[in-house]
C-alpha positions as CSV (number, residue, x, y, z in Angstrom):
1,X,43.3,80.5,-12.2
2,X,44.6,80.8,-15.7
3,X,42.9,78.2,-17.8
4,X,40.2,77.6,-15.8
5,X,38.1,80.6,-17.6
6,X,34.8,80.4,-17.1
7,X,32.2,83.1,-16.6
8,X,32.0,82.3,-13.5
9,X,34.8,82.6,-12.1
10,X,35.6,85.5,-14.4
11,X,33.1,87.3,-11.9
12,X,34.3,85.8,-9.2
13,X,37.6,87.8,-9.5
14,X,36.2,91.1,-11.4
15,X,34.2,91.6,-8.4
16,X,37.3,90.7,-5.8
17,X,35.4,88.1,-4.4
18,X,37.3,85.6,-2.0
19,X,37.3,81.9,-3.4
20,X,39.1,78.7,-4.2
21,X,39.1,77.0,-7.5
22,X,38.5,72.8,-7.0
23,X,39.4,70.5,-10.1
24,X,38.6,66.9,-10.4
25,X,38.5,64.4,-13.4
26,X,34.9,63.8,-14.3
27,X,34.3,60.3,-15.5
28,X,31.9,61.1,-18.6
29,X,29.5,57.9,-17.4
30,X,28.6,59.6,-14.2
31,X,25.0,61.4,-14.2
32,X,25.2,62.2,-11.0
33,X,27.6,65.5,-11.4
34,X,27.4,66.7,-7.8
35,X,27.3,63.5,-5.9
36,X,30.5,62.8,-8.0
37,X,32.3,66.4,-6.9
38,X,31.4,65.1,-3.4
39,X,33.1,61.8,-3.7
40,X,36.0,63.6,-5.8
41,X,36.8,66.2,-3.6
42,X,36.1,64.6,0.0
43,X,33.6,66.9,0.9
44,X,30.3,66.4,2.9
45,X,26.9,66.8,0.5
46,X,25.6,68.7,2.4
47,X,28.8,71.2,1.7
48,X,27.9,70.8,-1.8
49,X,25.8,72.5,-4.2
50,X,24.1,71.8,-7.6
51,X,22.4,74.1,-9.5
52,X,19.5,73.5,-11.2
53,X,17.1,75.2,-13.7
54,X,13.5,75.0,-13.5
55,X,10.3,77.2,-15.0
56,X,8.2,79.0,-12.5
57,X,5.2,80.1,-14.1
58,X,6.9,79.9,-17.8
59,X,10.2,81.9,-16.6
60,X,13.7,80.2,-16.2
61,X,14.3,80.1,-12.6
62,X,17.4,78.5,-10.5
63,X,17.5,76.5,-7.7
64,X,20.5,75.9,-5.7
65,X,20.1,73.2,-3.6
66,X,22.5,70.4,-1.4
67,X,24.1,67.4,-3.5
68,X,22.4,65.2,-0.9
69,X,18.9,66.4,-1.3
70,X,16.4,67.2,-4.5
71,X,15.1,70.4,-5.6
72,X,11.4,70.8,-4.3
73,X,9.4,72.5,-6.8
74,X,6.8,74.1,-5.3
75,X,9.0,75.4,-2.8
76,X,10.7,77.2,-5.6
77,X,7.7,78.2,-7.1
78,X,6.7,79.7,-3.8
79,X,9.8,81.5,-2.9
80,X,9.9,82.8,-6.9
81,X,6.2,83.8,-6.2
82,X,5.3,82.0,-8.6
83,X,2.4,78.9,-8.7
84,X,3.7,76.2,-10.6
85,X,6.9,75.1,-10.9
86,X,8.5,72.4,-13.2
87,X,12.4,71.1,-14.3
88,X,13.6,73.8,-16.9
89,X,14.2,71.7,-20.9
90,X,17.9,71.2,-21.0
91,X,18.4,72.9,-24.0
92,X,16.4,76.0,-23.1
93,X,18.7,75.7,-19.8
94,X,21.8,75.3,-21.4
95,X,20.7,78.2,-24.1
96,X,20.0,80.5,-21.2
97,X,22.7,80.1,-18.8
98,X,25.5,79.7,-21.2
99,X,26.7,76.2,-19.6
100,X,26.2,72.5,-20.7
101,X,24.1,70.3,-18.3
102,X,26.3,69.6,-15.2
103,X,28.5,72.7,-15.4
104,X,26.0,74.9,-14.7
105,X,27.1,78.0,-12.2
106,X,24.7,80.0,-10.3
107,X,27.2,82.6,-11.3
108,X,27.9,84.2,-15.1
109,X,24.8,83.2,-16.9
110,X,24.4,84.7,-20.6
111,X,20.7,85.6,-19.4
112,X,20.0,87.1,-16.1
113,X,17.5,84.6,-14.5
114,X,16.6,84.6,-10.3
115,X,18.0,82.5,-8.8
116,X,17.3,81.3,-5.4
117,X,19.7,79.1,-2.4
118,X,18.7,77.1,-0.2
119,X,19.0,78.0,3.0
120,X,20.7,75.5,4.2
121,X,23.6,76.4,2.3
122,X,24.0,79.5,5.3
123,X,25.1,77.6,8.0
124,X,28.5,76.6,6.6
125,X,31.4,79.5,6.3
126,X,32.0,78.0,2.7
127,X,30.2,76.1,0.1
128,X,31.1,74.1,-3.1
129,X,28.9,74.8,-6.6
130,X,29.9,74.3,-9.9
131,X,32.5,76.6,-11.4
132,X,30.9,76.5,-15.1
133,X,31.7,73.0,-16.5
134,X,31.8,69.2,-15.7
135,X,34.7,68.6,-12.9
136,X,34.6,72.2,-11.8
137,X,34.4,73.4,-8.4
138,X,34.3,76.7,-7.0
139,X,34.6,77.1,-2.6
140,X,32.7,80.5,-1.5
141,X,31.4,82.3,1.4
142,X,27.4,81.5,0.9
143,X,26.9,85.2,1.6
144,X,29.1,86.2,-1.0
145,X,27.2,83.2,-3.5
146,X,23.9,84.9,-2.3
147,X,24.9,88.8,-3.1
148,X,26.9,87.9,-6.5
149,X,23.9,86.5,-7.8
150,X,21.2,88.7,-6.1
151,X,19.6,85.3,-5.0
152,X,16.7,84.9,-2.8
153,X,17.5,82.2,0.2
154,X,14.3,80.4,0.7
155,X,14.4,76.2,1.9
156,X,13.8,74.5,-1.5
157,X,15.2,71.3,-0.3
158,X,13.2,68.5,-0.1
């Protein structure tokens, strides 16, 4: 794992929690950063995980959702108990978390913000979310995902 520092991970291993580190070369002309991991790493989108950043009622709030589906906002806001939900301003995301746009963990954000998984992502043993920058992968239990980041499960997939 040396050289692949990220916050993230970093608290993936203080904590002594059970994962496997994925890397792939990112083509910088793909916008689709999770649908690309997919293709990259052979994996099902379903298996895979982007993270997101939206604001529930004016609070940074993230959704973790399948590669293969979209974030559904009033889902979020719902499970947030919140009443409106809309996508987060990249900057204010990227301020907040700590990671550029497409890197984004669930995991090691400079600001604690909820976050909430879909629960989808609990009937596999393992899933695959970004390790903290473009072309990083990190493999973990969804359980472990869920307690690590003291996430709500809730379906937010639309």
């Amino acid at each position: 794992m040396a050289g692949k520092g990220t916050p993230a991970i970093a608290l993936l291993v203080k904590k002594k929690v059970a994962h496997q580190v994925h890397e792939y070369d990112h083509d910088p002309r793909s916008a689709s950063f999770g649908q690309e991991a997919s293709e990259l790493l052979g994996l099902p989108a379903e298996r895979v995980f982007k993270t997101l950043v939206a604001e529930v009622d004016g609070n940074l709030t993230i959704g973790v959702v399948p590669v293969a589906g979209q974030l559904d906002l009033k889902a979020l806001a719902q499970a947030s108990n919140g009443k409106k939900a809309k996508m987060a301003d990249i900057a204010a995301a990227e301020r907040a978390t700590g990671y550029v746009a497409g890197g984004i963990s669930p995991l090691g954000h400079r600001k604690r913000l909820p976050v909430v998984v879909d629960s989808s992502a609990q009937q596999f043993d393992s899933i695959f979310c970004s390790g903290g920058r473009r072309g990083l992968e990190i493999e973990v239990a969804p359980a472990d995902l869920i307690a690590l980041a003291k996430a709500t499960v809730a379906a937010i997939s639309a």
